[in-house]
C-alpha positions as CSV (number, residue, x, y, z in Angstrom):
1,X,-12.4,2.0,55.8
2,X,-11.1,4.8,58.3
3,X,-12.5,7.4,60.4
4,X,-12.3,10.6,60.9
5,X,-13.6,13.3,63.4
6,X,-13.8,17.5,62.9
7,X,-15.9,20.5,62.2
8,X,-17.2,20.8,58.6
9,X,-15.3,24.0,58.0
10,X,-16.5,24.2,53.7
11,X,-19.4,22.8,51.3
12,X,-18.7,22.8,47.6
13,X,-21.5,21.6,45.4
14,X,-20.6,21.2,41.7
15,X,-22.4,19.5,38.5
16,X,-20.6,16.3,37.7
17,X,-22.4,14.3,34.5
18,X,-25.6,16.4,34.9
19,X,-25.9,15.7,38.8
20,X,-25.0,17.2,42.0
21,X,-21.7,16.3,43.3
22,X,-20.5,17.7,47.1
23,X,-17.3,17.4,48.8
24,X,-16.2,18.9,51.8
25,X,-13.2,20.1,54.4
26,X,-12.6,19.4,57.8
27,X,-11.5,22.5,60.1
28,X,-7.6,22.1,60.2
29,X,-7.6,19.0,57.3
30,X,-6.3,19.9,53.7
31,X,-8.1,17.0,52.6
32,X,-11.0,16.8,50.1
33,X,-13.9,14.5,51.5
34,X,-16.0,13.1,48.2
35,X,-19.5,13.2,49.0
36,X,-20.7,12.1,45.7
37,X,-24.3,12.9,44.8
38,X,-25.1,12.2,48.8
39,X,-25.7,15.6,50.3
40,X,-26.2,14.0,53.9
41,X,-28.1,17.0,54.1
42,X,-28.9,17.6,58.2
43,X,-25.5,16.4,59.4
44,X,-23.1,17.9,56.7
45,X,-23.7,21.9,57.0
46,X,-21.1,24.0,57.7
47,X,-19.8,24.4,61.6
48,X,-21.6,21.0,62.3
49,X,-19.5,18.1,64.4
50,X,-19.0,15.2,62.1
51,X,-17.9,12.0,61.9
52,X,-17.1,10.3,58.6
53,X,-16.5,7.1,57.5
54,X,-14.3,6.8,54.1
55,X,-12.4,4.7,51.7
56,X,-9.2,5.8,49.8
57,X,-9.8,5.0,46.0
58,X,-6.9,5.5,43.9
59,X,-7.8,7.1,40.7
60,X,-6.5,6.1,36.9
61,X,-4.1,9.0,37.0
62,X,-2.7,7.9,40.7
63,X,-4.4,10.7,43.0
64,X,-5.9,9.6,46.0
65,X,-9.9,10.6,46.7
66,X,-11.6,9.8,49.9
67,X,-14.9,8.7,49.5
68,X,-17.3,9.3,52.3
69,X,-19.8,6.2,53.0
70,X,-21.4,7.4,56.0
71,X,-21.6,10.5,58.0
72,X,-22.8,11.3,61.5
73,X,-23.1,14.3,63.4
74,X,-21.7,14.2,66.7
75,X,-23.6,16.7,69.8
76,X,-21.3,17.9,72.3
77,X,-22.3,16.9,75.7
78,X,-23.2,19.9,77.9
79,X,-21.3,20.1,80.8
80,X,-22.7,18.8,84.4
81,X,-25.4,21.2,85.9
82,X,-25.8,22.9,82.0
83,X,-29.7,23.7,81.1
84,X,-31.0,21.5,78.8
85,X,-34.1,23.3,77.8
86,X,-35.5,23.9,74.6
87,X,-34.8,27.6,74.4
88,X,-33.5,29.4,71.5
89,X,-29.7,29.4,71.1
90,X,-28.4,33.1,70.1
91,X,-27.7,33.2,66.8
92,X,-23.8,32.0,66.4
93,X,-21.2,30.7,64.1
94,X,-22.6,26.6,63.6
95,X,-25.0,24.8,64.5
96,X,-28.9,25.2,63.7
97,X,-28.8,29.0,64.4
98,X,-25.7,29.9,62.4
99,X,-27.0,32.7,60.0
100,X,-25.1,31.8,57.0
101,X,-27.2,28.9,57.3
102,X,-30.6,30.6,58.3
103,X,-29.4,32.6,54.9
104,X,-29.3,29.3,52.7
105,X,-32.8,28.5,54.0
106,X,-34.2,31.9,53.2
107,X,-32.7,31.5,49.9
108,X,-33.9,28.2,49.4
109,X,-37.5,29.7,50.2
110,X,-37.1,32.2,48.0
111,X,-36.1,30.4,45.0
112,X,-39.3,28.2,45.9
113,X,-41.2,31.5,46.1
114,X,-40.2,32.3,42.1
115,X,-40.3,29.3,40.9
116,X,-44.2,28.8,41.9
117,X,-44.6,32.5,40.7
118,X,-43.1,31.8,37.0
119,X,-44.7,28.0,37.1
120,X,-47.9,30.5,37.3
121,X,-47.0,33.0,34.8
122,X,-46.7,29.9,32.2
123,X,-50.1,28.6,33.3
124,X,-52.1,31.2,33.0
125,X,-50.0,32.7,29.7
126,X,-48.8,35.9,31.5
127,X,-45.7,36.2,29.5
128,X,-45.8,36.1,25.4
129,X,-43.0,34.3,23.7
130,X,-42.0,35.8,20.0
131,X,-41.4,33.0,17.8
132,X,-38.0,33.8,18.2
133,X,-37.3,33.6,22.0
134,X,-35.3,31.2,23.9
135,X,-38.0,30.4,26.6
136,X,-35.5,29.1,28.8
137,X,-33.4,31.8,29.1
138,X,-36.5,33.9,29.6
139,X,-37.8,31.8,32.2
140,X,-34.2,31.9,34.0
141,X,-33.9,35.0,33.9
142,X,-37.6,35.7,35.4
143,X,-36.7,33.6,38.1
144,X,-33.1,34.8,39.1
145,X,-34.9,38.1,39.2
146,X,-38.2,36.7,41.1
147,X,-35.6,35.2,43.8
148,X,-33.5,38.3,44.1
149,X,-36.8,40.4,44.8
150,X,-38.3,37.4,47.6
151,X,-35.0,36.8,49.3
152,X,-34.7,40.9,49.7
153,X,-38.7,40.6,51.5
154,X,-37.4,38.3,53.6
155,X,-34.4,40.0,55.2
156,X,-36.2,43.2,55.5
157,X,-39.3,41.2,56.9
158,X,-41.5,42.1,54.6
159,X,-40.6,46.5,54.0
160,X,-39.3,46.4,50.9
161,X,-40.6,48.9,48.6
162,X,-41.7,46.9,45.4
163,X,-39.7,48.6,42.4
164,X,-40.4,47.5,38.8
165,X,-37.0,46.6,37.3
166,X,-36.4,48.4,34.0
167,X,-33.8,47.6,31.3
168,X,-32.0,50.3,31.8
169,X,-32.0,49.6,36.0
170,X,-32.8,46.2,36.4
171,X,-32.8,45.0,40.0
172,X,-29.5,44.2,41.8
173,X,-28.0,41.2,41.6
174,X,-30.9,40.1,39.0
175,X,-29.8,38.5,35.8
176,X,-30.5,41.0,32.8
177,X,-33.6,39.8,31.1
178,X,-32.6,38.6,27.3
179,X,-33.7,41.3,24.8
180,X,-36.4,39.3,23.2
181,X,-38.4,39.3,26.2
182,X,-41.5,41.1,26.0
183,X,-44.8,41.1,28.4
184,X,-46.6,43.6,26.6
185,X,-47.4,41.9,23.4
């Protein structure tokens, strides 16, 4: 087992055998830390402090992966004579208030937000299926756009103008709904 110290500098999350599968970079380390399934979520986010405990496994084909087995954050000590009240921190690169990271939670919300919103579309049969239609892709595609429209209410705070999203002009950055979609039916 060895140690290692730094600041988480990148977060990839990727499907491996139908689960979640992180690894991560140190600022100033080309190395690949291998997370696994283990998010460590609270101490792993991007700008945090870290220290990681890891083994080197050597893999059939010979490369080298370092598997993380335990993680801690590590909090800088203020200096002597530093505040240590509870105010809000201005929002900066790291740490709690980092805004890539107030984005994710938004996001997250959001995504939350449509789901419960389609989840109660299906329940009370507020959107027809044609024998033909892939639900899934329907459902996908209703959410996508659901999330798109809540994340956008959240980073104006609430002013943005509700627009119904056409086929010709659907939303930004929605996913364009599959043709057999149909509410009206």
């Amino acid at each position: 087992m060895s140690k290692v110290n730094g600041v988480v500098s990148f977060v990839h999350e990727a499907e491996f055998q139908g689960k979640p599968s992180y690894s991560i970079k140190l600022n100033g380390d080309e190395n690949w830390y291998r997370l696994g399934a283990n998010r460590f979520a609270g101490v792993i986010e991007k700008g945090a402090q870290v220290e990681l405990t890891y083994d080197e496994k050597t893999s059939k084909t010979g490369s080298v992966r370092l598997a993380v087995t335990a993680a801690k954050r590590i909090e800088s000590e203020a200096p002597k004579g530093a505040s240590t009240s509870a105010a809000p921190a201005a929002r900066s690169a790291g740490g709690y208030n980092d805004p890539a990271r107030q984005d994710a939670i938004s996001y997250q919300s959001a995504r939350n937000a449509a789901l419960d919103a389609v989840k109660l579309l299906v329940v009370v049969d507020g959107i027809k299926f044609t024998a033909k239609s892939d639900k899934k892709a329907i459902l996908d595609a209703l959410v996508d756009e659901y999330t798109v429209l809540y994340f956008r209410d959240v980073e104006s705070k609430g002013a943005v103008a509700r627009v119904a999203a056409t086929e010709e002009e659907p939303l930004p950055g929605a996913a364009k709904q599959p043709a057999e979609y149909s509410d009206d039916e």
